[in-house]
DRENLUM-746840 format. One record per atom (N, C-alpha, C, CB): x, y, z. Coordinates in pm, whole numbers, plus 50000, padded with zeros to 5 digits. Each point is the difference from the previous one (the first is absolute). Last residue first. Glycine has a CB too. Example, Ala and Ser with C-alpha at 12.3 -4.5 7.8 and 13.67 -1.06 7.14 Angstrom:
! residues 2
512854977550708 500825011950006 499235010950073 501184993749785 499114949150208 499115011950000 500905012050000 498114988350125 
This chain:
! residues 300
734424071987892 500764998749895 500534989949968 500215016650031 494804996350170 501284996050066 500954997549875 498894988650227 496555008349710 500775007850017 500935005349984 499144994650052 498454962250090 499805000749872 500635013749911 497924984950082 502015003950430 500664992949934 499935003149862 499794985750166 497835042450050 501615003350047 500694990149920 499735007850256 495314985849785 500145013049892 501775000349992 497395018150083 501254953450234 499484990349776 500765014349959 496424983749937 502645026350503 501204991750020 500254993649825 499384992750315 497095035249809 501065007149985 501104991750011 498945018550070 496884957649938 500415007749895 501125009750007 497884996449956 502064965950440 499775012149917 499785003249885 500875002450119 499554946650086 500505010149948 499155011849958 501484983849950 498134982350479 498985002249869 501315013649909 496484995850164 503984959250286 499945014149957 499625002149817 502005004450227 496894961850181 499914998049882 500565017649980 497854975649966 502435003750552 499475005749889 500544999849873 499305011050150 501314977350436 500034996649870 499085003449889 500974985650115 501225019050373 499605008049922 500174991049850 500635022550173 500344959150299 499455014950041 499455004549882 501655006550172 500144942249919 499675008749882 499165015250068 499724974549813 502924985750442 498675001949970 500345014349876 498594989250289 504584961849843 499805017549986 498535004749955 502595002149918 499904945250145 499605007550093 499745022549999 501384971150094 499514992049544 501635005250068 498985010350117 502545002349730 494834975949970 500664992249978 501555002350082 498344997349782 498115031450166 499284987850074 501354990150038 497355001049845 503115036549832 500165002350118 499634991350125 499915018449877 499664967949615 501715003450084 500195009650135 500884999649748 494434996750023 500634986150056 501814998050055 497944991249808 500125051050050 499274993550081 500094988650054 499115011149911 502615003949683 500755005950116 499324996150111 500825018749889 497444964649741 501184998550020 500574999250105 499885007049849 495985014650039 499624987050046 501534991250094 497895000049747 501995042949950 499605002750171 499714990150091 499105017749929 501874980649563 501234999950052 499685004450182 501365007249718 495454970749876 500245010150082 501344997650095 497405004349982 502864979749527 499484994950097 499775010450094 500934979549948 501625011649610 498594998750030 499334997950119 500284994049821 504605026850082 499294987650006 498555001049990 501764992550129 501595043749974 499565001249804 499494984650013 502305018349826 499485016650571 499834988749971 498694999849880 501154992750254 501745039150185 499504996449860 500004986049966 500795020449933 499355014350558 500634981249883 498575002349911 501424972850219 500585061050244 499715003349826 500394985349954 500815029249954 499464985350540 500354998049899 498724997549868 502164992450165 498115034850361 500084993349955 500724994049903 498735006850099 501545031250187 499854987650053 499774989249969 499715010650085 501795024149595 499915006150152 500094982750080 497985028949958 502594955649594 499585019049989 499695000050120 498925007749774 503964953949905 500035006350175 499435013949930 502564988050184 497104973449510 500765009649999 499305002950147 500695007549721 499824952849880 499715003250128 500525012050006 499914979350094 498864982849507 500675011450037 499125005950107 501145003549774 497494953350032 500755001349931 501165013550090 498024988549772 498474971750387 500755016050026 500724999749877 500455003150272 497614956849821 498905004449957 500555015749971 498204981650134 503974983550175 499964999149879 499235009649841 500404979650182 501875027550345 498994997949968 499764995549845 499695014450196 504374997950054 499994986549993 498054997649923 502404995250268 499245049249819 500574994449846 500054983950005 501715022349956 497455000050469 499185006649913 500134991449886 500205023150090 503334976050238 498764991149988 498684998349943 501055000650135 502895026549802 500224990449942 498754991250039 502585004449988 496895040150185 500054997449852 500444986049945 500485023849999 497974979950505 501065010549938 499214996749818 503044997150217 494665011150312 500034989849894 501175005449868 497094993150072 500785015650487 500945000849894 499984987649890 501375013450177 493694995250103 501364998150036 500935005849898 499344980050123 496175025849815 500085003550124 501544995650049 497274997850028 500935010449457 500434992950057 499905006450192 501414991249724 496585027249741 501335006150141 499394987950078 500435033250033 498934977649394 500264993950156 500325001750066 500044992049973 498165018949488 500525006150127 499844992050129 499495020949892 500614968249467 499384996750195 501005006550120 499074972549930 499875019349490 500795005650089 499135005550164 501535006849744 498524965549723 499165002650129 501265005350066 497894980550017 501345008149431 500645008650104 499375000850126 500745012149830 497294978849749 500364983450089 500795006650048 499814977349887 498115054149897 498804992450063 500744988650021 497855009049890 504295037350057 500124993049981 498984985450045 501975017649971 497345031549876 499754994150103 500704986249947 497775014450095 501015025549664 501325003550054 500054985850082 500065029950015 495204986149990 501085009649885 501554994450084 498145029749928 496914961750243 501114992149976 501105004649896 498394983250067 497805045950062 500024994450165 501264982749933 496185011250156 502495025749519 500835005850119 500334985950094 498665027250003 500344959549494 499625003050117 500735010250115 499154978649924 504005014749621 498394993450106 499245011350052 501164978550116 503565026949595 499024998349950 498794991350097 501665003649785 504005012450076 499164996350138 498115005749918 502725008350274 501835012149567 500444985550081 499614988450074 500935013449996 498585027549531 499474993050152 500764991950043 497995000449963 504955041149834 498844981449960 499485001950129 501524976449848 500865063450123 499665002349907 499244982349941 502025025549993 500664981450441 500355003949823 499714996249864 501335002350110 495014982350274 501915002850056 500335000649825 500904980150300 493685010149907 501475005549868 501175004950092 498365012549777 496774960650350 501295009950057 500494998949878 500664996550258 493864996149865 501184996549900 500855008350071 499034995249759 496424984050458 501335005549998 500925000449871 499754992650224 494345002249997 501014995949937 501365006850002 498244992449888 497405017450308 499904986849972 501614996449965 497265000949911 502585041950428 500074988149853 499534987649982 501705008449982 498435026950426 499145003049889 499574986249912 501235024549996 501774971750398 498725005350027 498655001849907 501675009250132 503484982449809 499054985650056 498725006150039 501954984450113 500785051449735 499634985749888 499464988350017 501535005849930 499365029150401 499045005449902 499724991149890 500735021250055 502954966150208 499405002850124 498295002149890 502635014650220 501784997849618 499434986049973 498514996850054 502464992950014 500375052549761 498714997250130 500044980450010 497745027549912 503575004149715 500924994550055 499944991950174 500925018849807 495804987949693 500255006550140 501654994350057 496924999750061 499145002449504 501435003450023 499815003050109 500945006749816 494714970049914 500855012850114 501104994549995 498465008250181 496774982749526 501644995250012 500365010650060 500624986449803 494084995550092 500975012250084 501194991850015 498225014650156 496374981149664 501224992749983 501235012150033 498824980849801 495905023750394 501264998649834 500874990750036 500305024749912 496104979850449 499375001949857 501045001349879 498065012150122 503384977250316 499114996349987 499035001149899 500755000750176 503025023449935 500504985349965 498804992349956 501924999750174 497385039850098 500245005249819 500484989149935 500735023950028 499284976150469 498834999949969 499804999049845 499655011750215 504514985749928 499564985949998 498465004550006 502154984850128 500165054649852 500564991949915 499634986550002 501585014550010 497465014950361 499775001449892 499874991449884 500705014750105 501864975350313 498264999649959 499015002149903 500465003950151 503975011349924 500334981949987 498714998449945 501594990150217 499005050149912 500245004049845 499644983349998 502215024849929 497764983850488 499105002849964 499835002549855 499945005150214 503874983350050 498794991250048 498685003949917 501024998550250 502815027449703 500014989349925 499094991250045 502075003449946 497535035550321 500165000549850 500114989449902 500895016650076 499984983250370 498794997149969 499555005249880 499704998050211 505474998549862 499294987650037 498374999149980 501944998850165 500465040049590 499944994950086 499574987050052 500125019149977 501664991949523 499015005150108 500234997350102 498604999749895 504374996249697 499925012650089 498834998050133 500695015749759 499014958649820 500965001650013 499575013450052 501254983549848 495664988350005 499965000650113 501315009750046 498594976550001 500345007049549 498585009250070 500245001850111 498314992249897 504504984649730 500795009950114 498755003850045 502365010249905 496174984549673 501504995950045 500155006950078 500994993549841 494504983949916 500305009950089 501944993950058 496535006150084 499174985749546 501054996449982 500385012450137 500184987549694 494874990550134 500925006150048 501515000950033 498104999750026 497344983149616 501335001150091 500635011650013 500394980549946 495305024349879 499754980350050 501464999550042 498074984849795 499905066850275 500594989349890 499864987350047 501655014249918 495825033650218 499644981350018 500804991449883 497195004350086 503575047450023 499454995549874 499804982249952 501195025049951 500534995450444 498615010949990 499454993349876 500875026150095 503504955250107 498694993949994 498875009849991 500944981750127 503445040449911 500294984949919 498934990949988 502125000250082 497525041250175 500394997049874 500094991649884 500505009350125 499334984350365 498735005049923 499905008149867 499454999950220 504584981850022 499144986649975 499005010549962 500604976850176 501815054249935 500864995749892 498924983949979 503125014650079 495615014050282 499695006849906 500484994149884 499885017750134 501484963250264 498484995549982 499365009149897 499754991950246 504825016249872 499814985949954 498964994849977 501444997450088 499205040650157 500405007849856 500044985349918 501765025450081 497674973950372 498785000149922 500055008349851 498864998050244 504764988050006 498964988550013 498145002249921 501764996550266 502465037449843 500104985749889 499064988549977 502055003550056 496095046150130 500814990450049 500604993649867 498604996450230 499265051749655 499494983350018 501274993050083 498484997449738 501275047350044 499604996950154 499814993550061 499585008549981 501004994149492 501175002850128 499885004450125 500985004349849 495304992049858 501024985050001 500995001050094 499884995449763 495875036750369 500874998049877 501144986550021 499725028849953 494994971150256 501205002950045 501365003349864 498894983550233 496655000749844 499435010049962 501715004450061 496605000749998 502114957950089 500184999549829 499655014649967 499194973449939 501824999450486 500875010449924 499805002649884 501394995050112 496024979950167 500305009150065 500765008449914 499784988050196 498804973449590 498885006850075 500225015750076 499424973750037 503484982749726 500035012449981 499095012150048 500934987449848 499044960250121 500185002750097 500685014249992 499884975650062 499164997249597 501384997050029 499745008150132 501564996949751 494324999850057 501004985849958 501115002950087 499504995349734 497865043450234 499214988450106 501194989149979 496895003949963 504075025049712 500275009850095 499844991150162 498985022849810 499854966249742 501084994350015 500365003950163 500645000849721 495155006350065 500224987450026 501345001750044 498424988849846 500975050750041 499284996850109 499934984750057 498825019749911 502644992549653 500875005850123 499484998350104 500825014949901 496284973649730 501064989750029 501285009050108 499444984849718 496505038750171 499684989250126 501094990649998 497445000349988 503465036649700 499595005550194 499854988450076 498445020949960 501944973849550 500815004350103 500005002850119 500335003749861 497464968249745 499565001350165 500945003750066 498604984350009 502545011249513 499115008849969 499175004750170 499814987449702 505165002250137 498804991450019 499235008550008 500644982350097 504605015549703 498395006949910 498794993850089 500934998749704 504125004350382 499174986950015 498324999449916 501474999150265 500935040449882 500904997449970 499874979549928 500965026150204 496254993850133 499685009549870 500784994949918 499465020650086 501334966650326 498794992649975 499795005949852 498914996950264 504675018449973 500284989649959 499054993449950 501475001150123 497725037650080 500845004749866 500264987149945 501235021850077 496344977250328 498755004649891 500885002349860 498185014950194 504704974950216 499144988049893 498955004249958 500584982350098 501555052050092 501044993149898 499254986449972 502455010950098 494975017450197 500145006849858 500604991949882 500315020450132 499454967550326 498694999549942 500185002349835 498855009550239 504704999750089 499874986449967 498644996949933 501544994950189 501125047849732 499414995450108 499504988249932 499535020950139 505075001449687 498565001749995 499324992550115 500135002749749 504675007250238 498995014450003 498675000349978 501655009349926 501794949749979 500035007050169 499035009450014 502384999050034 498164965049619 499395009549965 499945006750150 498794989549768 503634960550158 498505009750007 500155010849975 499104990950145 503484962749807 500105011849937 499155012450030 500694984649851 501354971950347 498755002449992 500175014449948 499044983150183 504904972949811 499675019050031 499015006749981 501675002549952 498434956849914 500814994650123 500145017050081 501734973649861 493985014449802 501645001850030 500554999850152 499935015049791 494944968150014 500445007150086 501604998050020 497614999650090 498144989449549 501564997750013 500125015350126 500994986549673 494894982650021 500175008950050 501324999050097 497525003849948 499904978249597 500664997350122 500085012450064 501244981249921 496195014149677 499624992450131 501114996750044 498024991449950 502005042549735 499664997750027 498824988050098 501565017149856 503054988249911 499785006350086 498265004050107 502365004849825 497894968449733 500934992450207 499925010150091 502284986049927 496435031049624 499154986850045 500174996050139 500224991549779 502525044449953 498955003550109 499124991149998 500195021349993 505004977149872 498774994449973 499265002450100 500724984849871 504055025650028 498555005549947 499064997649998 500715004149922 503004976250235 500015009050047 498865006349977 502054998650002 497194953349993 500825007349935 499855012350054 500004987149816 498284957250262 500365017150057 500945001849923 499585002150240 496084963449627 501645000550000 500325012450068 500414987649779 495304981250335 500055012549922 501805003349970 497345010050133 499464957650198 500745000049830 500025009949930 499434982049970 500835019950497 498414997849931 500004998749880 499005011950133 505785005249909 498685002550125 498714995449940 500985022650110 504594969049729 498635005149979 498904996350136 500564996449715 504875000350010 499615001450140 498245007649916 503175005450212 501794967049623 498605004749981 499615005350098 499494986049870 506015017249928 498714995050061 498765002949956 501155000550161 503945028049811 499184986849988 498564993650093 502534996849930 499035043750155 501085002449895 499714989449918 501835010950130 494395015150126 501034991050021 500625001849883 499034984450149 498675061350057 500194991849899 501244985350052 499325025849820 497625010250487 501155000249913 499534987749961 502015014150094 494454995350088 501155016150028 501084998449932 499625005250233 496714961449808 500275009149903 500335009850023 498994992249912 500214974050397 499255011449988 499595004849861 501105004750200 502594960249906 497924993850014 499225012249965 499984982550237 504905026749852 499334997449823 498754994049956 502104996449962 499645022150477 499385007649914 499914994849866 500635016650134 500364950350159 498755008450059 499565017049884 501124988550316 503284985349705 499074992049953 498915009149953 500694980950146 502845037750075 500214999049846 498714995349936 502504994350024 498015003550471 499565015249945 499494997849848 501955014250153 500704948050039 498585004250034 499555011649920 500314992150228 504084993349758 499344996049864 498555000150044 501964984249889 501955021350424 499864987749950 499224999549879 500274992450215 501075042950091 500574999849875 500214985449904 501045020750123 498154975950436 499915016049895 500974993249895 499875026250189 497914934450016 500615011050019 500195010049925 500644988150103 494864980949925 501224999149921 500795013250071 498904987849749 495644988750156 501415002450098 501015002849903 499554983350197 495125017049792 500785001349898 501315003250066 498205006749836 496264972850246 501505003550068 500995000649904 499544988750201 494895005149717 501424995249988 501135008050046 499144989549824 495174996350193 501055008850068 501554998549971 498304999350172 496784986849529 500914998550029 500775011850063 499604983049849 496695015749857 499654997750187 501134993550060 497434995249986 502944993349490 498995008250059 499644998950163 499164997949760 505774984950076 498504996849959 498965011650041 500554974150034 504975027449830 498965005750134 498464994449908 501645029550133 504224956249682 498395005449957 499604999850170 499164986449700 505645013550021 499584992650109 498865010949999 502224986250139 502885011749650 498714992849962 499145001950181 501314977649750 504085043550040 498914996150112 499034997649909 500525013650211 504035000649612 498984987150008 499114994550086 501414996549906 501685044650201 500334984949987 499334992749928 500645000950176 499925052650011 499054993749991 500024987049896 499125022350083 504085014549963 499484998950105 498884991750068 500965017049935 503664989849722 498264993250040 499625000150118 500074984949855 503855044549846 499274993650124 498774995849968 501065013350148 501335015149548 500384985049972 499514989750151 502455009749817 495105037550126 501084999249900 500564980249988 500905032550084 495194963750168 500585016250021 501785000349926 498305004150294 497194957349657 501265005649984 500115013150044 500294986449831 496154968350230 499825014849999 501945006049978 497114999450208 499214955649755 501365000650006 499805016149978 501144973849908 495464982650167 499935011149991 501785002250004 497175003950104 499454957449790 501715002549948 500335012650006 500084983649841 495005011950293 500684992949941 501455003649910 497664992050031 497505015250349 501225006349964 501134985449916 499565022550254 495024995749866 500424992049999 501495006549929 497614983750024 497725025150297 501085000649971 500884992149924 499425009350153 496034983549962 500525010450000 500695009849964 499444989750068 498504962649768 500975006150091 499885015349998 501554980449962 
């Protein structure tokens, strides 16, 4: 594993901010790290780093244990903050020749140069930091964090603030760089989690609540819920004569029927429209959101 986190528990004076979480990133693994503000994200992420200290627990990278002090881990991960810390006055060439040094490598020039091509820095790399867009003050903070080719990447918040083609293009990034490490992101972005992630963990105060796949996280798999619109009037009690319905609900022109039976419930309805002369204008399987998992699981 990668990553591996066990009976993690973090204290701020008598607050826990961080629960008894467990839970490991395989090698080449994309993992999604949800959760509302002040849920115990941030908290996590820097204790993977070794920025701060847990209060309880194990936590180790590539088997290796993390500790504040320990220049082993630090060296192969590489960690882009939720607040990209840069160095405004120096030029973008310069500040990863400082970060590359800082890293003791010996192919400075050509590993900046690699990075410079990588993240698509070309035009501005003779530019000072603080002249830089957000977007591309974001493509200086990932080249940082990978000059010194760690095996994980831990990135919080990479997208926060950008523009629509901005984030289109940090998106890109980041699933190019997925491809050779192992990479855990913090986003509040859903939209970016079904895009990127192999995988999903959410924490709500300070526990996970939630642990898959993106594309079934949260999913009730004998829960069907089916959208219909009918060409004639059809009320609710006649709805509820259907056997198979558990719960109905009126949305615009159509209705909303659930149903927890084994069975396709589109077949159902289909036949109860045959069955009372009504042609069916609209029928579809609806698919729960991750932001819809993320709200329920949440949610107070």
């Amino acid at each position: 594993m990668s990553i591996e986190v066990k009976n993690l528990y973090k204290y701020y004076g008598e607050q826990a901010a961080v629960k008894n979480i467990s839970f490991s990133v395989k090698d080449g693994e994309i993992v999604g790290f949800l959760g509302p503000n002040g849920a115990g994200k941030s908290t996590t992420m820097k204790i993977l780093t070794g920025y701060i200290s847990a209060s309880e627990g194990e936590v180790s990278v590539c088997g290796m244990p993390v500790t504040v002090d320990s220049l082993n881990t630090k060296q192969i991960i590489g960690y882009l903050p939720e607040h990209n810390p840069l160095y405004l006055d120096m030029y973008v060439k310069e500040y990863l020749a400082f970060v590359a040094k800082i890293y003791k490598m010996s192919d400075v020039k050509d590993r900046v140069s690699d990075m410079i091509k990588k993240v698509g820095l070309e035009v501005e790399q003779n530019k000072k930091i603080g002249a830089l867009s957000k977007g591309y003050r974001q493509r200086v903070g990932l080249a940082q964090a990978i000059i010194h080719d760690p095996k994980v990447l831990i990135l919080d918040e990479p997208t926060s603030g950008l523009d629509p083609n901005q984030l289109v293009e940090i998106r890109e990034l980041i699933t190019s760089i997925g491809k050779e490490k192992t990479v855990m992101l913090s986003t509040h972005i859903m939209q970016e989690v079904e895009a990127i992630c192999d995988r999903v963990v959410i924490i709500n105060k300070g526990e996970i609540v939630a642990d898959d796949k993106a594309s079934v996280i949260g999913l009730d798999t004998k829960l069907q819920t089916v959208y219909v619109e009918f060409d004639g009037n059809v009320s609710k009690s006649q709805l509820s004569k259907i056997s198979a319905v558990s719960k109905i609900g009126k949305v615009n022109e159509g209705w909303l029927l659930e149903s927890k039976e084994d069975l396709d419930l589109r077949k159902v309805i289909a036949q109860f429209a045959q069955e009372n002369n009504l042609l069916t204008l609209t029928l579809k399987k609806e698919e729960k959101s991750l932001e819809e998992v993320f709200k329920n699981l949440t949610q107070q």
